[in-house]
C-alpha positions as CSV (number, residue, x, y, z in Angstrom):
1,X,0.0,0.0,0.0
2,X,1.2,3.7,-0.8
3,X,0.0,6.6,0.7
4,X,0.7,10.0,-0.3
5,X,0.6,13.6,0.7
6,X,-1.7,16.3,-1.9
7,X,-1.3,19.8,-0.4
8,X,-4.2,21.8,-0.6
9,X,-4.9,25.4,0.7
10,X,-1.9,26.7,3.1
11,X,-1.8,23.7,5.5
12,X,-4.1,21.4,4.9
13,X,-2.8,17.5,3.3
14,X,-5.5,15.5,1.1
15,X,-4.4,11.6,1.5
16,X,-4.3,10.0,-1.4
17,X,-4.3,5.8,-1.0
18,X,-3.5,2.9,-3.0
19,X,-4.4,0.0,-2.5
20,X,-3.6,-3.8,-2.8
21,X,-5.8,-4.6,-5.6
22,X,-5.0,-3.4,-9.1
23,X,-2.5,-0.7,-9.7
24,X,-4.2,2.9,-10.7
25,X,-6.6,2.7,-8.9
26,X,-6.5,5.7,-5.6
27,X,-8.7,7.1,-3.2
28,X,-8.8,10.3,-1.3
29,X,-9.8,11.2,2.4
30,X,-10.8,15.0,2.9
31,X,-10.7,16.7,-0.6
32,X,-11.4,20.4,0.3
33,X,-10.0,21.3,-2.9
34,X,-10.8,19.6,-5.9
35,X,-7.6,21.2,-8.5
36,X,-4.7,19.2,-6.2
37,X,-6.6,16.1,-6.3
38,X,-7.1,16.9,-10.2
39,X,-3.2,17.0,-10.9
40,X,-2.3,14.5,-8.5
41,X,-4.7,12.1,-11.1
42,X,-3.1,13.8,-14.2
43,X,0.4,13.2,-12.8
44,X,-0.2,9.3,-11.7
45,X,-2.7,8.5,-14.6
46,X,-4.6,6.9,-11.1
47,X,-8.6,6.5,-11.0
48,X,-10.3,8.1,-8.6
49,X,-12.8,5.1,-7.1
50,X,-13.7,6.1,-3.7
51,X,-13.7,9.6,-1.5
52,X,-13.3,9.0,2.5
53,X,-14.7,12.6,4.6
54,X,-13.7,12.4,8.3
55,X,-16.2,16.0,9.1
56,X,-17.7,18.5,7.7
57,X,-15.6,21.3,7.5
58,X,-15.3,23.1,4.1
59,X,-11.8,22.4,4.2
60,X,-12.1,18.7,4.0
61,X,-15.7,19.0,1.8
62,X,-15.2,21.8,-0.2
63,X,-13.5,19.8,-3.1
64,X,-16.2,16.9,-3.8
65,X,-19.0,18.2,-5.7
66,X,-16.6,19.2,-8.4
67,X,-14.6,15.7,-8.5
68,X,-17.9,13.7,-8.2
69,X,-19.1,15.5,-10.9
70,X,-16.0,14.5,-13.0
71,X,-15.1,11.4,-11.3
72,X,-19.1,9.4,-10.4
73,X,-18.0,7.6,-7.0
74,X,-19.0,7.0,-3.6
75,X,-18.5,9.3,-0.7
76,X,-18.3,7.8,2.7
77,X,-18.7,10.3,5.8
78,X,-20.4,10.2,9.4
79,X,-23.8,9.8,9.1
80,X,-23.6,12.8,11.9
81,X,-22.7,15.7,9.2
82,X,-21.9,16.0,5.6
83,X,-25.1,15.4,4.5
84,X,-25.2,17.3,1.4
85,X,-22.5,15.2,-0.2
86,X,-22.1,12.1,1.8
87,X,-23.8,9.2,0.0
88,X,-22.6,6.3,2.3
89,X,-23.5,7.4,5.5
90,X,-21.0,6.0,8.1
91,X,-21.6,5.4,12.3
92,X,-19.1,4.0,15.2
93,X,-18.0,0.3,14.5
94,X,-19.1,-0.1,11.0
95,X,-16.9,-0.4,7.9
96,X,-15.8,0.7,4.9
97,X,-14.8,-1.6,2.4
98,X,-13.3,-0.4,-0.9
99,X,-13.1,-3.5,-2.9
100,X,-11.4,-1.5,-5.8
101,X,-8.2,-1.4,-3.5
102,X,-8.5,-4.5,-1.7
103,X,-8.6,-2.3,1.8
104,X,-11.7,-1.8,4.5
105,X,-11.4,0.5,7.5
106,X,-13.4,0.4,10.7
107,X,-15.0,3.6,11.5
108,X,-14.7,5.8,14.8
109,X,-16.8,7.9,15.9
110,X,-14.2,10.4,17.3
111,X,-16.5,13.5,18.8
112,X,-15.2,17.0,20.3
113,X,-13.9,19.0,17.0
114,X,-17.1,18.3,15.8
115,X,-20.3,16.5,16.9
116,X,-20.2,13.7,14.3
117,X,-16.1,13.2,13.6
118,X,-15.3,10.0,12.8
119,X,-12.2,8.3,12.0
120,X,-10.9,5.6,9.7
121,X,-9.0,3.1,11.2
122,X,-6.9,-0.4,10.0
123,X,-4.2,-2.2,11.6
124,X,-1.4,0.5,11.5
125,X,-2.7,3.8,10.2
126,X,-5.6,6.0,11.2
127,X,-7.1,8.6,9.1
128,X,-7.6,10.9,11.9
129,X,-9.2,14.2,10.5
130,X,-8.6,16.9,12.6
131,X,-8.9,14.9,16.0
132,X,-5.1,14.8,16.7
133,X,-2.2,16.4,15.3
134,X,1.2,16.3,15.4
135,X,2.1,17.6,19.0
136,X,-1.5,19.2,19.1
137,X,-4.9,18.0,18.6
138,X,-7.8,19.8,17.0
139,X,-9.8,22.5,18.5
140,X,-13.2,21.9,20.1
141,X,-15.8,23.3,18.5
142,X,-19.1,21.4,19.2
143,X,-19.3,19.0,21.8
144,X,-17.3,19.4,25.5
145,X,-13.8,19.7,26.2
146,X,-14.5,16.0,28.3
147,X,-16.0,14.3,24.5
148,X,-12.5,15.4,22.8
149,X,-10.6,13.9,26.0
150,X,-12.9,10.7,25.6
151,X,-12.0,11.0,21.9
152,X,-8.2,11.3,22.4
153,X,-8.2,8.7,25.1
154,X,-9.4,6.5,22.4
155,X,-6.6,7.1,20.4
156,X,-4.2,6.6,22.8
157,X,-5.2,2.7,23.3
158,X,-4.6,1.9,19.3
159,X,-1.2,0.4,19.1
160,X,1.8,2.1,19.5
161,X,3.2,2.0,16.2
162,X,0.2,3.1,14.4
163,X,0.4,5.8,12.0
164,X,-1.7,8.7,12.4
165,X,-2.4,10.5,8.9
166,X,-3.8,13.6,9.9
167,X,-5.6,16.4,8.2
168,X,-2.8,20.1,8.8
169,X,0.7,20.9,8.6
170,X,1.0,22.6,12.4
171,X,3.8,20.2,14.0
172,X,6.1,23.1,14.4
173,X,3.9,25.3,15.7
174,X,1.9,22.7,18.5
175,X,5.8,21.6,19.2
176,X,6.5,25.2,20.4
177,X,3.4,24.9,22.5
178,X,4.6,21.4,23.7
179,X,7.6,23.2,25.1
180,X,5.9,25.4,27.2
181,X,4.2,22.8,28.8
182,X,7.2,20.3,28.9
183,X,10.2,22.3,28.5
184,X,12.4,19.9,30.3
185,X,11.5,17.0,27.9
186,X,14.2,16.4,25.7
187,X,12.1,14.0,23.3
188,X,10.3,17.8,22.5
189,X,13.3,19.3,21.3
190,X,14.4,16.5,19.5
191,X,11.4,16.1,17.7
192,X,10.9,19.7,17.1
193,X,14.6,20.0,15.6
194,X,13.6,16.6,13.2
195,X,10.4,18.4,12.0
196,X,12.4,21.7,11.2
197,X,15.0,19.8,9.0
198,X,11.8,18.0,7.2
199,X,9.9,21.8,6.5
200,X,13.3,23.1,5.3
201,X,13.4,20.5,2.7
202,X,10.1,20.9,1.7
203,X,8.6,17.2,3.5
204,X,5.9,17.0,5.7
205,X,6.0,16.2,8.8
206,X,3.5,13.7,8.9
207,X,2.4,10.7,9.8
208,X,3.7,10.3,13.0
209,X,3.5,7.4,14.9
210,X,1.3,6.9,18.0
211,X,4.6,5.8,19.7
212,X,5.5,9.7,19.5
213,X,2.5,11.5,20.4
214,X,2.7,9.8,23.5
215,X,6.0,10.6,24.2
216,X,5.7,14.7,22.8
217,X,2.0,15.6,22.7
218,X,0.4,17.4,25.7
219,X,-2.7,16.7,24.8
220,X,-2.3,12.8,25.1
221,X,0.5,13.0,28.2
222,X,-2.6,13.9,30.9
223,X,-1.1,11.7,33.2
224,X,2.9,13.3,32.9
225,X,3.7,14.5,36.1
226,X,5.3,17.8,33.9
227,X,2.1,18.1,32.3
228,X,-0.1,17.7,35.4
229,X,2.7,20.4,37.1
230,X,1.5,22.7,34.2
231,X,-2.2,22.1,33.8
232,X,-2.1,22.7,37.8
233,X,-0.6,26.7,37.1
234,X,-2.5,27.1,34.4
235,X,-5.7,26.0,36.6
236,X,-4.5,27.1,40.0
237,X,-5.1,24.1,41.4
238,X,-4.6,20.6,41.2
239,X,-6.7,18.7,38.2
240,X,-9.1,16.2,40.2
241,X,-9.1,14.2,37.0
242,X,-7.0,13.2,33.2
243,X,-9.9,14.7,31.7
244,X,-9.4,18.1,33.7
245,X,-5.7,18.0,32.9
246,X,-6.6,17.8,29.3
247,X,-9.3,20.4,29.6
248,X,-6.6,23.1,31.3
249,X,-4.0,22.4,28.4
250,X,-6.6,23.1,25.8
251,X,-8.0,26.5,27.1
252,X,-4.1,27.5,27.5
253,X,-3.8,26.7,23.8
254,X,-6.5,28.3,23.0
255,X,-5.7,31.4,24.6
256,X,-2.5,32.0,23.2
């Protein structure tokens, strides 16, 4: 299998995956723009077959009517949102099998950024949206700041070594954030030094592996003493709970 990274807009990636069944044959998870998926198919000579939507942000949506228009295929998103160009409706535990590529996907239903997020999910990888980031995690915008720790705490239990194919290009700047919570943490620094050599050449800086989230994210490192230290100044006391520690790193983020 071979995934790749379409830039669209300033930050945002378009995955592109193919499969194990014939070759030429791709789909695409969170087209907000149609033109980069366009010349990603002109360059590869690749058929479009199937078009995976994690929310319903015009940033991940904003690109399908024009390829389904060109390119007549499904369109799987949470049954929660998207309604208006979602034709396979998707809910917690289900799955998405894309025949055309020889791959299926189990769905989560990962709420807090919005009401109806879901993931996409496979031994490995997970198509995460705007759930978690590298070194950050998404904002919250519908839901509570407890439904995006539940969310996140989900995550966190997938394997270790899964890859986590999210939807932005802000590593550097949630790394910067992840030193002021952890300044002491020397896995911070060294990852923030990797991802500056990757942006200088032009490489994304995703996926990262689950394996280092959990070591340099301060949204999934609740129970850190550093980060419980932190969410305690921030708060000015001590969290009574993971989910408060989570809920005091996220307003400090969002303050800033």
């Amino acid at each position: 299998m071979r995934i790749e990274a379409i830039p669209a807009f300033e930050d945002n990636y378009i995955w592109a995956i193919r499969g194990m069944g014939p070759i030429g044959r791709v789909a695409v998870v969170d087209p907000g723009e149609a033109a980069p998926v366009e010349r990603f198919l002109a360059r590869t000579q690749d058929q479009l077959v199937a078009i995976l939507v994690t929310h319903r942000h015009a940033d991940h949506t904003g690109g399908i009517a024009e390829l389904v228009a060109r390119h007549p295929v499904p369109v799987y998103g949470p049954a929660l949102e998207a309604a208006d160009v979602v034709t396979h409706p998707l809910r917690d535990g289900e799955r998405v099998t894309l025949a055309a590529l020889g791959l299926d996907f189990e769905v989560l239903h990962l709420p807090g950024h919005t009401l109806g997020h879901i993931a996409y999910y496979r031994p490995g990888m997970l198509f995460c949206g705007d759930v978690l980031f590298g070194a950050g995690c998404g904002r919250v915008f519908e839901g509570t700041l407890e439904e995006m720790h539940a969310s996140l705490a989900r995550i966190a239990a997938l394997p270790r070594d899964t890859k986590l194919y999210c939807a932005h290009e802000y590593t550097q700047s949630c790394l910067r954030f992840a030193q002021q919570v952890e300044p002491c943490n020397a896995l911070i620094a060294a990852r923030s030094e990797q991802v500056s050599r990757l942006r200088a050449a032009g490489l994304p800086s995703v996926p990262s592996t689950l394996a280092e989230e959990l070591d340099t994210n301060p949204f999934l490192r609740w129970q850190a003493p550093a980060v419980i230290e932190a969410a305690t100044a921030w708060l000015g006391h001590a969290p009574a709970s993971d989910a408060e520690t989570f809920a005091a790193i996220r307003r400090w983020r969002d303050s800033l």
